[in-house]
C-alpha positions as CSV (number, residue, x, y, z in Angstrom):
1,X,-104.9,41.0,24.4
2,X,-105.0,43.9,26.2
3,X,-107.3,44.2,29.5
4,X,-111.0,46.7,30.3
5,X,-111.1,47.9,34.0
6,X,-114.7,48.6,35.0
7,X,-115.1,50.9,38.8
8,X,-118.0,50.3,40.2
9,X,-119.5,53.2,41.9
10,X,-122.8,52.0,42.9
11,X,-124.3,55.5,45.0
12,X,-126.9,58.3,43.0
13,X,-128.5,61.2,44.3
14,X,-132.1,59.6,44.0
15,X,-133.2,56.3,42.5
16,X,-134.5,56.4,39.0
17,X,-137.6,55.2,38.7
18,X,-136.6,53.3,35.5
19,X,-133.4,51.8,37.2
20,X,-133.2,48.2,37.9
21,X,-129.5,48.8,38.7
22,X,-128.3,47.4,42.6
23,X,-127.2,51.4,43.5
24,X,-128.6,53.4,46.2
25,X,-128.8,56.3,47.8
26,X,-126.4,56.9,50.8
27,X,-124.9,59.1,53.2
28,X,-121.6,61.1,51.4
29,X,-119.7,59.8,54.8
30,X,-119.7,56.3,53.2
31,X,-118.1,57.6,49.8
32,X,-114.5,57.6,50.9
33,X,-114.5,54.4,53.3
34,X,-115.9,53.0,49.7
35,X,-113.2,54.5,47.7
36,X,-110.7,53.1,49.9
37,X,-111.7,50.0,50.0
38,X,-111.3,49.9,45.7
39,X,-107.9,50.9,46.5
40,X,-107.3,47.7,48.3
41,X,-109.1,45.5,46.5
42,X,-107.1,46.9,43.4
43,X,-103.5,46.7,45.1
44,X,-104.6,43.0,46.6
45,X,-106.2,40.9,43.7
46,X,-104.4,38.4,41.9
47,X,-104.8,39.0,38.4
48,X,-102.1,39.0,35.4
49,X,-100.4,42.5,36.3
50,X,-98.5,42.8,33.3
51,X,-101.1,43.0,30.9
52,X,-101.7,45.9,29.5
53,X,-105.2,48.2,30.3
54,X,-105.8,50.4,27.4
55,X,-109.8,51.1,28.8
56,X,-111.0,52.1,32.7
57,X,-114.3,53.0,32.4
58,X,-116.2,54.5,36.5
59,X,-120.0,53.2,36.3
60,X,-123.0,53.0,38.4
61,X,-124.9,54.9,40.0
62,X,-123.2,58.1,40.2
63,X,-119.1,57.9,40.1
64,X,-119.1,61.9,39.0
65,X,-120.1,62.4,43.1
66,X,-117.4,61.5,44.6
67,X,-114.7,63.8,45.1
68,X,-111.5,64.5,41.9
69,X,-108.9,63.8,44.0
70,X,-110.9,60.5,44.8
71,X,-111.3,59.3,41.8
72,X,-107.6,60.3,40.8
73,X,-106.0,58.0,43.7
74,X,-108.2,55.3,42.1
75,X,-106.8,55.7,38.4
76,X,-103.1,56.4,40.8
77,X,-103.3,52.7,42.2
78,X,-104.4,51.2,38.6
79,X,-101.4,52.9,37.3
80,X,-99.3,51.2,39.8
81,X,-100.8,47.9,38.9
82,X,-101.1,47.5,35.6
83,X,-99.5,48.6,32.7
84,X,-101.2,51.6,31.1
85,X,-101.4,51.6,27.1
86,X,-102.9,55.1,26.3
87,X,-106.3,54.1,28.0
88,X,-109.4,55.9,27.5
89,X,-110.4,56.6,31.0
90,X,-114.1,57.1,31.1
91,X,-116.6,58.9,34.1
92,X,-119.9,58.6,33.9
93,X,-121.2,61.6,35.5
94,X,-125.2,63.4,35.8
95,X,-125.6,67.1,34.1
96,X,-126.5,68.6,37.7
97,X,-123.3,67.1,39.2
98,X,-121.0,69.0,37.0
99,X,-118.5,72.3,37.4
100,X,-115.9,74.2,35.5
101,X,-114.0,72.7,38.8
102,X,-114.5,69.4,38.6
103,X,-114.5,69.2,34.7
104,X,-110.8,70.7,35.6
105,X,-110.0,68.3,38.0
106,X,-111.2,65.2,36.6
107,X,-109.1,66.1,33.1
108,X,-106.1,66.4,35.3
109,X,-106.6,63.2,36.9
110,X,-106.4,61.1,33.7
111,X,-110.0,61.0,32.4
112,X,-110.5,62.0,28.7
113,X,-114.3,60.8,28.2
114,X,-117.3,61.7,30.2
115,X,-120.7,59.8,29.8
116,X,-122.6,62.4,30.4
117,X,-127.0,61.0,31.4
118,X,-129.4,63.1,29.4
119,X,-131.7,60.8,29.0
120,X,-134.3,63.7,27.9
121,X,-134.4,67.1,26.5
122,X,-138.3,67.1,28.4
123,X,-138.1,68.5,31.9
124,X,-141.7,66.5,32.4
125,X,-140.2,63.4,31.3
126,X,-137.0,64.2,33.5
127,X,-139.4,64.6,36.6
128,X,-141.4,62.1,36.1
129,X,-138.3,59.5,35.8
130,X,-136.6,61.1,39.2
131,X,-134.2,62.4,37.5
132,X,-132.3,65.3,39.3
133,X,-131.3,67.2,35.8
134,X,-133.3,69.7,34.0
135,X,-133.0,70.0,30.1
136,X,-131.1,73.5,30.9
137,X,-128.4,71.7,32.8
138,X,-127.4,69.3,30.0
139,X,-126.2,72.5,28.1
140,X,-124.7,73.7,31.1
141,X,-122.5,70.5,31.8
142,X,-121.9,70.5,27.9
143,X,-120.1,73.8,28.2
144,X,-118.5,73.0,31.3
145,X,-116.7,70.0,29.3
146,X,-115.6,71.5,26.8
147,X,-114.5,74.8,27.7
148,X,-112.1,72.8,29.7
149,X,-110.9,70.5,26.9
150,X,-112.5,67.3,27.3
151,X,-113.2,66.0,23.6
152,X,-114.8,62.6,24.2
153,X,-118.2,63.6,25.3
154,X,-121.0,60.4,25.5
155,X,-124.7,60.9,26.1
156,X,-127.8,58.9,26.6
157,X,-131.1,59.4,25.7
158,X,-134.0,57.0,27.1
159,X,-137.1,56.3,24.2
160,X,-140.1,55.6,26.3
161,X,-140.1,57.5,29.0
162,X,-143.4,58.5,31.1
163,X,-145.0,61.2,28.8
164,X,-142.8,60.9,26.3
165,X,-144.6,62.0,22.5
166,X,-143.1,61.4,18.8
167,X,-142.9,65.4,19.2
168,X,-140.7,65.8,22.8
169,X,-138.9,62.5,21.1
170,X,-138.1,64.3,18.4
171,X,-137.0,67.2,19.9
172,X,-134.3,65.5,22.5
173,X,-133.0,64.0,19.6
174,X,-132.7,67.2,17.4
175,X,-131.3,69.2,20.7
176,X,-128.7,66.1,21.2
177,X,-127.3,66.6,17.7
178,X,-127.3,70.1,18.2
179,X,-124.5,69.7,20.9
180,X,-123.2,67.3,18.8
181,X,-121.4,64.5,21.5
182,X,-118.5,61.6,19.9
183,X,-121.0,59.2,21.0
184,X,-124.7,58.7,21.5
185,X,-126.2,55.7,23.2
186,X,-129.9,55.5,23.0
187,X,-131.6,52.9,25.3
188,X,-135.6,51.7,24.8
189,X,-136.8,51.7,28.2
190,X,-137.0,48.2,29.8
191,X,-139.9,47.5,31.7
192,X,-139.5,44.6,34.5
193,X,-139.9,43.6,38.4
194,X,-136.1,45.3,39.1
195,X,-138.1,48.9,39.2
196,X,-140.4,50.4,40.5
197,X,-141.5,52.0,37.8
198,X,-141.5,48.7,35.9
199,X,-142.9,46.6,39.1
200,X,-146.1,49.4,38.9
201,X,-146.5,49.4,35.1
202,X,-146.8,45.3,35.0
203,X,-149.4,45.5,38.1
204,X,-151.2,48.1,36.3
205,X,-150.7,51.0,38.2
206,X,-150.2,54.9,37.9
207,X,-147.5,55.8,40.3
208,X,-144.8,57.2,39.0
209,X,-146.6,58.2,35.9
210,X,-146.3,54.1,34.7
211,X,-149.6,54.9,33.1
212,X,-148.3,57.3,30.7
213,X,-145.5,54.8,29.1
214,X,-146.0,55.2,25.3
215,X,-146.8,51.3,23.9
216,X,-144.2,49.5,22.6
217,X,-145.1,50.4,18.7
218,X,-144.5,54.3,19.4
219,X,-141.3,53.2,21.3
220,X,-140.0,51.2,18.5
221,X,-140.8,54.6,16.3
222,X,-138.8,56.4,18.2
223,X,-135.9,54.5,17.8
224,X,-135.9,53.7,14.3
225,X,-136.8,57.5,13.8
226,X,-133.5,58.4,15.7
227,X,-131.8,55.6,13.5
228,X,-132.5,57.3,10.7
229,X,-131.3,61.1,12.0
230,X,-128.3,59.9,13.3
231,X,-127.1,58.3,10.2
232,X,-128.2,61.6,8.2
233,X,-125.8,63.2,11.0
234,X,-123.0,61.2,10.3
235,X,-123.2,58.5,13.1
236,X,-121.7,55.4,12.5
237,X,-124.4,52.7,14.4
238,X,-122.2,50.2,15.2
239,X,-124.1,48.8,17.7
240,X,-127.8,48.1,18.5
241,X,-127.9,50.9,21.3
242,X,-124.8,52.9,20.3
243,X,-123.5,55.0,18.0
244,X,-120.3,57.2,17.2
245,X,-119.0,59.8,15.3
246,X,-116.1,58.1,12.9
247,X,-113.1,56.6,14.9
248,X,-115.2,57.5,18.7
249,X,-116.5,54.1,19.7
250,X,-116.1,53.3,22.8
251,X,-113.3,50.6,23.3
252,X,-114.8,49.9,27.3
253,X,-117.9,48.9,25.4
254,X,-116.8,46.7,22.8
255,X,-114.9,44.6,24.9
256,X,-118.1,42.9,26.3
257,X,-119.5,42.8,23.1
258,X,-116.5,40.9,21.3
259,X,-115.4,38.7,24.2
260,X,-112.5,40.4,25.6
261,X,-111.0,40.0,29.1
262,X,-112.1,42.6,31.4
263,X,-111.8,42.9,35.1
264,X,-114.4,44.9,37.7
265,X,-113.7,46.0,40.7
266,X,-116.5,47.4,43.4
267,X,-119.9,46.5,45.0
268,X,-122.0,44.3,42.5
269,X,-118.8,45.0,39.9
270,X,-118.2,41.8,37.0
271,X,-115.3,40.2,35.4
272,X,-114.1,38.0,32.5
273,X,-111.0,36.2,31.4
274,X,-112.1,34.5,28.6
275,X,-112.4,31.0,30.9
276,X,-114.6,32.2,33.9
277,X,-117.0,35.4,34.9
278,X,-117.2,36.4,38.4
279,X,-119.1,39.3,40.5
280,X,-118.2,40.9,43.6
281,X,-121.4,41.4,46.1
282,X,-123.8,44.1,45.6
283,X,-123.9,45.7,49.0
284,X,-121.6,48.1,49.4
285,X,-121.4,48.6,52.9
286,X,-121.0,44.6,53.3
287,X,-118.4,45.0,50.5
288,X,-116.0,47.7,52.5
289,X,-116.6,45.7,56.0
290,X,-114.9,42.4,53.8
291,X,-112.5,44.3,52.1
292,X,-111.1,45.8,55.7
293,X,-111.5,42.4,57.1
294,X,-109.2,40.8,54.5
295,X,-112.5,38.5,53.3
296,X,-113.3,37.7,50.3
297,X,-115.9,39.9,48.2
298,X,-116.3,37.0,45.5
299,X,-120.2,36.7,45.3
300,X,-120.4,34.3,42.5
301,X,-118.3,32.8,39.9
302,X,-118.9,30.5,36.2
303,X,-117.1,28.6,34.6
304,X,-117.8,29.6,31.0
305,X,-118.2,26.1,29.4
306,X,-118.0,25.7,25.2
307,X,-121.4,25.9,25.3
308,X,-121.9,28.7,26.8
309,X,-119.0,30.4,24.6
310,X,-120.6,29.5,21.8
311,X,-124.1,31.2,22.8
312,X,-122.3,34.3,24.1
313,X,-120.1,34.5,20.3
314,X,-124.0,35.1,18.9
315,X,-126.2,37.3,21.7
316,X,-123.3,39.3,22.0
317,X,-122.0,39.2,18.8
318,X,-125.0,40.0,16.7
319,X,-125.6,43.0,19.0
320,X,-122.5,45.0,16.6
321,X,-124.6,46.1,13.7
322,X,-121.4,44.7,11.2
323,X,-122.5,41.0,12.9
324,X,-120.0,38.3,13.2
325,X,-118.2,36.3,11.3
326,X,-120.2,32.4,10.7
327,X,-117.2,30.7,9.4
328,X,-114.5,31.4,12.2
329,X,-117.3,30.2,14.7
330,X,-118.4,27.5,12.8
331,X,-114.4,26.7,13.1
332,X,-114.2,27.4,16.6
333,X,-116.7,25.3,17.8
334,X,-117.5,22.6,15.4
335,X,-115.5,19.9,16.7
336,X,-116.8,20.0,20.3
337,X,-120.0,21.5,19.5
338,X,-121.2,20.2,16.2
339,X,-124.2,19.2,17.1
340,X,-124.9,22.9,18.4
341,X,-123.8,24.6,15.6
342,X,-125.6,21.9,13.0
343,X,-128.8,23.0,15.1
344,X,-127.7,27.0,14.9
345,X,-127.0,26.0,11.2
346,X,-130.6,25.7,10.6
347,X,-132.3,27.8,12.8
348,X,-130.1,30.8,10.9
349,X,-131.7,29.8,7.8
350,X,-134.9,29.9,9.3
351,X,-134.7,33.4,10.5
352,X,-133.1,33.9,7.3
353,X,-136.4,33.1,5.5
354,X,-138.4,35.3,8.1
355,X,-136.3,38.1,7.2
356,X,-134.6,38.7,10.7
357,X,-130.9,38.2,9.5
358,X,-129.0,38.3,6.7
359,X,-125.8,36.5,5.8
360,X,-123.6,38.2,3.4
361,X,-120.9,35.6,2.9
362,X,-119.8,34.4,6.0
363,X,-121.1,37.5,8.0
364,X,-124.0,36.7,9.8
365,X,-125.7,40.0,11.1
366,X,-129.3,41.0,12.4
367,X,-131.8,42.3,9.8
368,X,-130.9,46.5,10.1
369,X,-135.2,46.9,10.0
370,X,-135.4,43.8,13.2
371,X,-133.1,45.7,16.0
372,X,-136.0,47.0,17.8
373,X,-137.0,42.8,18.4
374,X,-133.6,42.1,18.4
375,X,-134.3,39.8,22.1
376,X,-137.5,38.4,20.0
377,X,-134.8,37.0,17.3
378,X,-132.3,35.9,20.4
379,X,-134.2,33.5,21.7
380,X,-135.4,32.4,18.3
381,X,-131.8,31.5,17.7
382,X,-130.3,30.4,21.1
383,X,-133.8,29.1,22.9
């Protein structure tokens, strides 16, 4: 099976207000030092260095700050590692971080896929959330791309934003298609204690315009509206926050989703072999110190037990609107966990009667009118 590289990257600009993500915002003298020490942990790890990589995906924060030749001596040592198989190389980059010059540079260096973070067409929503962008720049960066041949663009829009309306929603989403990007994730904010917008919004306050969240109904609107217009555009929804133009998935992506071994490397970066999941720790500057001092940067590491296979095969399975297939799990796991699945058995056909998934067959897949309660139906199952 062949292997997903994840880079962490875990510096921005500013902090989102919505971001509950371990990034920060640091001085650009600690970019290389960082970079560096990716290198090394890249060269030095143990893994299985004949597999072949067909995805490397750069995450974070912001991986489209640091420099092209940078990020090119990362992709460079992964090169000398592992065994490349045509891999998409993605960089997730911000609007306002992007030139013909870098768009140049980063194509020569091996990426062919830019995430590009919208998030909003609304420059009040944009400010509100601390976001750096302006609508204008989002067109900008969209030329940029393509003028210099990158044909894998993905971008992200955020539904409930501060200020948001069913008319500015509609109009990101219109001015999205209009630019027409492979892929499209579309995200309902998350409110919770990792925050600060969330942190302000549960204690009921009004910084960071927490006040002017649109309730959860209107959110759920918003989604199912842009469900709708992206099908009519020819999207192919294919999972609960993503959607593609036919044959542009992204392969990074589905490899968490189906189960498939991935490795991370960075500050706060995760892995999976199919046996364990492991993390790296989240401070970066901690992370480079242990990396030059030859120490280990493991943070934490599970042993993924059949039982908590067999969860994982349906939280992260069900997320892929075509579902997953009952009978090979049932297969799978019903000799060591037969009482489980017995008791997954009938709770399906309980949410079955409640209309919040169907089973066609042996495909077992979330109800397409349920995705906006799609946690609600989760813990209905696996709780």
């Amino acid at each position: 099976m062949t292997l997903g590289i994840y880079i962490q990257v875990p510096f921005c600009q500013t902090k989102c207000t919505y971001c509950n993500f371990h990034t920060g915002v640091v001085s650009q003298d600690r970019y290389e030092p960082y970079a560096e020490a990716v290198c090394r942990e890249i060269a030095e790890t143990v893994t299985d260095r004949t597999r072949a990589v067909d995805s490397i995906y750069f995450g974070g924060g912001t991986p489209s700050l640091l420099k092209a030749a940078t990020l090119g001596k990362i992709i460079e040592t992964l090169d000398h590692v592992y065994q490349f198989d045509s891999p998409e190389i993605t960089l997730e980059a911000d609007p306002e971080t992007i030139t013909p010059e870098k768009a140049t540079a980063w194509l020569a260096a091996g990426f062919n896929r830019i995430s590009l973070g919208a998030q909003s067409f609304d420059d009040v929503e944009l400010q509100a959330a601390g976001r750096m962008h302006r609508r204008a720049d989002i067109y900008t960066a969209a030329e940029f791309l393509r003028a210099v041949g990158f044909n894998a663009i993905s971008m992200d829009l955020i539904a409930g934003l501060a200020h948001q309306s069913s008319g500015s929603w509609e109009k990101s989403v219109a001015e999205l298609l209009q630019i027409c990007p492979e892929h499209i994730s579309i995200y309902m904010l998350e409110i919770d204690e990792g925050s600060r917008l969330g942190q302000e919004s549960l204690a009921g306050g009004s910084r960071y315009s927490a006040a002017q969240i649109p309730v959860d109904d209107a959110i759920a609107e918003f989604y199912e509206s842009a469900c709708v217009r992206l099908a009519v555009a020819g999207y192919e929804h294919y999972e609960i926050s993503n959607w593609a133009l036919p044959g542009r998935r992204s392969r990074h992506n589905l490899k968490y989703w189906r189960r498939q071994p991935y490795f991370g490397f960075g500050a706060g970066a995760h892995s999976f072999d199919g046996m364990s999941r492991w993390a790296t720790i989240h401070d970066s500057a901690r992370y480079v110190s242990c990396i030059e001092q030859g120490i280990s940067t493991l943070e934490q590491i599970e042993a993924v037990t059949p039982e908590n296979a067999l969860e994982e095969e349906f939280f992260l399975g069900l997320r892929q609107l075509e579902g997953i297939d009952l009978a090979r799990i049932e297969s799978q796991y019903g000799e060591t966990q037969h009482n489980r699945v017995a008791e997954l058995r009938a709770r399906i056909v309980e949410l079955r009667s409640q209309g919040l998934v169907e089973l066609n067959g042996a495909r077992l897949r979330l109800a397409p009118d349920r995705l906006t309660v799609s946690n609600e139906v989760f813990v209905e199952l696996l709780g």
